[in-house]
C-alpha positions in Angstrom: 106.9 114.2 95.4 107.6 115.3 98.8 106.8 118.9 98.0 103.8 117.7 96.6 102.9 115.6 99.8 103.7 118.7 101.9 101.5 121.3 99.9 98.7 118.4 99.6 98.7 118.2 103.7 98.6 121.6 104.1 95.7 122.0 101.4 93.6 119.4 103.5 94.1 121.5 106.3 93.6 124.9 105.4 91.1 124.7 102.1 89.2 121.5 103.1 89.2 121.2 107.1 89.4 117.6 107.5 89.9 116.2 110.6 93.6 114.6 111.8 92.2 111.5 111.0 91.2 112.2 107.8 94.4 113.7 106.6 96.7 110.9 108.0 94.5 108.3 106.0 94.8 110.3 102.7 98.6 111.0 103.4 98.9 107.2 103.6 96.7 106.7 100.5 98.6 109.0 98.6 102.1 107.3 99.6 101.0 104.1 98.3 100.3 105.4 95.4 103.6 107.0 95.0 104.9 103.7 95.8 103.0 101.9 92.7 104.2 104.7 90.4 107.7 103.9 91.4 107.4 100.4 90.4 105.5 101.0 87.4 108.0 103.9 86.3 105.2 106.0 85.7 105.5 109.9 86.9 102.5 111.7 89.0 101.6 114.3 86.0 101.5 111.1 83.5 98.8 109.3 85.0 95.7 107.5 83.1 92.5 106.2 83.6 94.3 102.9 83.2 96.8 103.8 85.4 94.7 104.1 88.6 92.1 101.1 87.2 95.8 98.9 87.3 96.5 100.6 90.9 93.0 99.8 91.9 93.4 96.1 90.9 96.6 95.7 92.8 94.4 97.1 96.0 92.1 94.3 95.3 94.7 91.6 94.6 96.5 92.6 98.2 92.9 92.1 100.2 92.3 95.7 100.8 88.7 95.9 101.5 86.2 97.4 99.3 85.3 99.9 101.4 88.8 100.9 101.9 89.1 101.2 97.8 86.8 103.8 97.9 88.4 106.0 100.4 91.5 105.3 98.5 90.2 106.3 95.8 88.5 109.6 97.5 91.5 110.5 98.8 93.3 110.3 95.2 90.6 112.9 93.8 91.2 115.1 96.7 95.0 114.9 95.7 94.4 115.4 91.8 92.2 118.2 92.6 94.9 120.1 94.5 97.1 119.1 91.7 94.6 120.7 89.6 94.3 124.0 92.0 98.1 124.4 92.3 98.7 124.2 88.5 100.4 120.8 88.3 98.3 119.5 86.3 95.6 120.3 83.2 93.2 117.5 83.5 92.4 115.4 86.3 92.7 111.2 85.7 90.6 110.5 88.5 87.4 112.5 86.9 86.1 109.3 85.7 87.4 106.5 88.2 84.5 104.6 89.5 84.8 103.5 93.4 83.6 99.9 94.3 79.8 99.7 95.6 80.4 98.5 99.1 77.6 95.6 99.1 78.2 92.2 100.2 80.8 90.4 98.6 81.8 86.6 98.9 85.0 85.9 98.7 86.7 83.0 96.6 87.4 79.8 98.9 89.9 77.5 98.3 89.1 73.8 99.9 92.0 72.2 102.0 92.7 70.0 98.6 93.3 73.1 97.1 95.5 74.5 99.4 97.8 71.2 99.7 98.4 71.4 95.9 99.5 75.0 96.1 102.2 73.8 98.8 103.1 70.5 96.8 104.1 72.6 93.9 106.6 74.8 96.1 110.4 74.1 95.2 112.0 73.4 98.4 115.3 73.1 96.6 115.1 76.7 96.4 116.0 79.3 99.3 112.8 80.8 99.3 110.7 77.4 98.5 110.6 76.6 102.6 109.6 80.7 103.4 107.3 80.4 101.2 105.9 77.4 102.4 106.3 78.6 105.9 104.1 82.1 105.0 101.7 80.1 103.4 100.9 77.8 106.1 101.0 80.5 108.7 98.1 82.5 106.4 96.1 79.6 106.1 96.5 78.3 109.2 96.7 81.3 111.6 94.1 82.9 109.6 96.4 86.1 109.3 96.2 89.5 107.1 99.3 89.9 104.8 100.8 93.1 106.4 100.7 91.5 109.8 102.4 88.0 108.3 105.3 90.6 106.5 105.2 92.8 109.8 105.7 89.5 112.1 108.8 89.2 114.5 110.9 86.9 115.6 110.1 88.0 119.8 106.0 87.7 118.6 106.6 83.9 118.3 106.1 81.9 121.3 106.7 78.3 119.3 107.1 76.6 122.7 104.0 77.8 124.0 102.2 76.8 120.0 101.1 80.5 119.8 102.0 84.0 118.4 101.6 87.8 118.6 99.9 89.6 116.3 99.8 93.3 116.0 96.2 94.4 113.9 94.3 96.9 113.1 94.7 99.9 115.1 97.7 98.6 116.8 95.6 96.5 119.0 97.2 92.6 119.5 96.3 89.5 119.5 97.2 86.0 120.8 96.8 83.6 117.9 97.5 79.9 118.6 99.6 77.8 115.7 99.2 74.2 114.1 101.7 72.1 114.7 102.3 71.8 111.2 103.1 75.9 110.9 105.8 75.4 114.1 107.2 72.6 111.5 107.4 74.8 108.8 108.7 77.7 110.2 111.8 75.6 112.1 112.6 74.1 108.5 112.6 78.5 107.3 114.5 79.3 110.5 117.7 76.5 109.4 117.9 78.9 105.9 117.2 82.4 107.7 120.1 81.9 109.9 122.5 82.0 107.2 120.8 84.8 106.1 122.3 88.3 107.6 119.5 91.1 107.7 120.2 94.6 106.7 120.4 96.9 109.5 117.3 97.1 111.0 115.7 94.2 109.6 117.1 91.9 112.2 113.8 90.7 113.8 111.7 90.2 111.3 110.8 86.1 111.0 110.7 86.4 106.7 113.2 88.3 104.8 113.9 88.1 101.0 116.7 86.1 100.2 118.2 88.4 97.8 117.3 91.9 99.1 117.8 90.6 102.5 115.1 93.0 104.3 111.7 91.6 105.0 109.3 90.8 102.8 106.3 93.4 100.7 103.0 92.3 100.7 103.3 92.5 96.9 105.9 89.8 97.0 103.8 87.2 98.9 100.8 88.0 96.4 103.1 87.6 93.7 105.0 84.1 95.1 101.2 83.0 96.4 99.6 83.9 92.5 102.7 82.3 91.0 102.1 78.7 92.9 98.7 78.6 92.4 99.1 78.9 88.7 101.5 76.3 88.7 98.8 73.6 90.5 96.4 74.4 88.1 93.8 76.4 90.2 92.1 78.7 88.2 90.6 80.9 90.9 91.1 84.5 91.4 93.1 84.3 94.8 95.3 86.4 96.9 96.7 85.9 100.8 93.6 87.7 101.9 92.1 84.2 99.8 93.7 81.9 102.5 92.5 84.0 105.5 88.6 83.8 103.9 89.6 79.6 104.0 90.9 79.6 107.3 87.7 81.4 108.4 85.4 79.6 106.1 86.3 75.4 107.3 86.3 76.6 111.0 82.8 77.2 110.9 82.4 74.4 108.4 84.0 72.4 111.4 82.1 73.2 113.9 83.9 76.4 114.9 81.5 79.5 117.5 81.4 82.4 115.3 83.3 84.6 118.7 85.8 82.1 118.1 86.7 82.6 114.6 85.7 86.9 115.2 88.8 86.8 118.1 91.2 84.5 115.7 90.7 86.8 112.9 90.7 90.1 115.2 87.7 91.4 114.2 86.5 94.1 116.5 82.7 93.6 115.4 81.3 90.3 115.1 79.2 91.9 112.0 82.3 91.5 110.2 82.8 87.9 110.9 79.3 87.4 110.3 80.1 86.9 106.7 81.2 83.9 107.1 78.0 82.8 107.7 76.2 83.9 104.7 79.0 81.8 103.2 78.1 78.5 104.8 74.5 79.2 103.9 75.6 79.4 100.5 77.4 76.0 100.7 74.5 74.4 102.3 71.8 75.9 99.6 74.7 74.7 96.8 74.9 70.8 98.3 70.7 70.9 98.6 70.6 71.7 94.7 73.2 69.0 94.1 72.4 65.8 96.5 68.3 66.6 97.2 66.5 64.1 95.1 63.5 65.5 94.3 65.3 68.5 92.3 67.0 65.8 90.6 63.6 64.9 89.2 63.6 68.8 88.2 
């Protein structure tokens, strides 16, 4: 694979021209891919239609943006086609992969009901049942993305002050203030953490698995977050990127300025938060059909 990564960069250099940029993000594509063909046992030369529509799922299921899919995805052909070039390969899998249109798109909402039933069913007689209680409360109430949840440290967290640091999207921080309630929660992780010892290098990070003792994937918080859910009954598609679209979502249902929520969430255009709005419209055009009288009569 790494010979195949090395030929790859130096076939988006010399035969395509892309820009730094360009060939960083594919490089990155490409070794997340590698990383879901590890865990699915599945070899580079073997791979289906199926294979990258399960791959492409998984994207979704982690809150990676449509538009993000699709470059994925673009990068993926441009990978299969130099596959292709240097004789690796007869056919290419990604011939007929379809990327995502990259319209609007609504995400699912849980209400604050919902939420307290996925933390009710956690087992805090586990290890893991107060981490996992902790990272949910922090995504829900801090309104955080996954990777910066599993990328957090223990010298971002300021619990005295009630905030913590967050590093985003292009490296760029934030200041996000906590509940009281996520200080709680993470005090009660901190009393099973500390009898916890890190591998080497893993020291700082505020969640670690129990067993593997390094900090945790963002494929293990979707999977722990999926699992709960199930087991309260909710029967909505969700993942952690769900409980930052709620967080979002009933701070504007509250009341919340739309700058607010666009500097909580680290947006760096408020377009972006914007679509939060077009999600309270929908909930106010929803409760008009409902309560409105006269389209009772209708």
């Amino acid at each position: 694979m790494n010979s195949m990564l090395d030929g790859f960069k130096r076939y988006l250099l010399l035969e395509r021209g892309f820009s730094d940029n360009t060939r960083e993000a594919y490089l990155r594509d490409v070794r997340q891919f590698f990383e879901f063909l590890s865990s699915e046992n599945l070899e580079v030369r073997n791979v289906t239609l199926d294979d990258l529509h399960r791959f492409t799922w998984q994207l979704h299921d982690i809150g990676i943006s449509q538009r993000s899919v699709a470059r994925i995805h673009s990068g993926l052909r441009s990978f299969y086609s130099y596959l292709l070039l240097e004789g690796y390969m007869e056919t290419n899998p990604t011939a007929l992969l379809e990327s995502p249109k990259k319209g609007l798109h609504l995400p699912e909402v849980l209400s604050t009901e919902e939420i307290d039933a996925i933390l009710s069913v956690i087992d805090l007689s586990q290890d893991e049942g107060q981490r996992d209680k902790a990272v949910i409360e922090l995504l829900y109430s801090c309104g955080l993305r996954v990777s910066e949840l599993c990328n957090l440290k223990m010298h971002d967290l300021f619990l005295d002050e009630g905030f913590l640091r967050v590093v985003g999207k292009g490296n760029k921080e934030r200041l996000v203030p906590m509940s009281a309630q996520a200080i709680k929660e993470l005090n009660l992780w901190f009393c099973t953490r500390n009898m916890i010892t890190p591998k080497p290098g893993e020291e700082d990070y505020v969640f670690i698995s129990t067993r593997r003792r390094q900090h945790l994937s963002r494929i293990t918080v979707f999977h722990n977050l999926r699992l709960y859910a199930e087991r309260a009954g909710i029967t909505k598609t969700i993942s952690p990127h769900t409980l930052r679209h709620s967080f979002a979502t009933h701070l504007l249902e509250g009341g919340a300025n739309l700058r607010v929520i666009q500097a909580m969430l680290g947006h760096e255009q408020i377009s972006t938060t914007e679509i939060y709005t077009h999600i309270d419209r929908t909930v106010l055009k929803q409760q008009v059909l409902t309560y409105f009288p006269r389209n009772h009569r209708n």
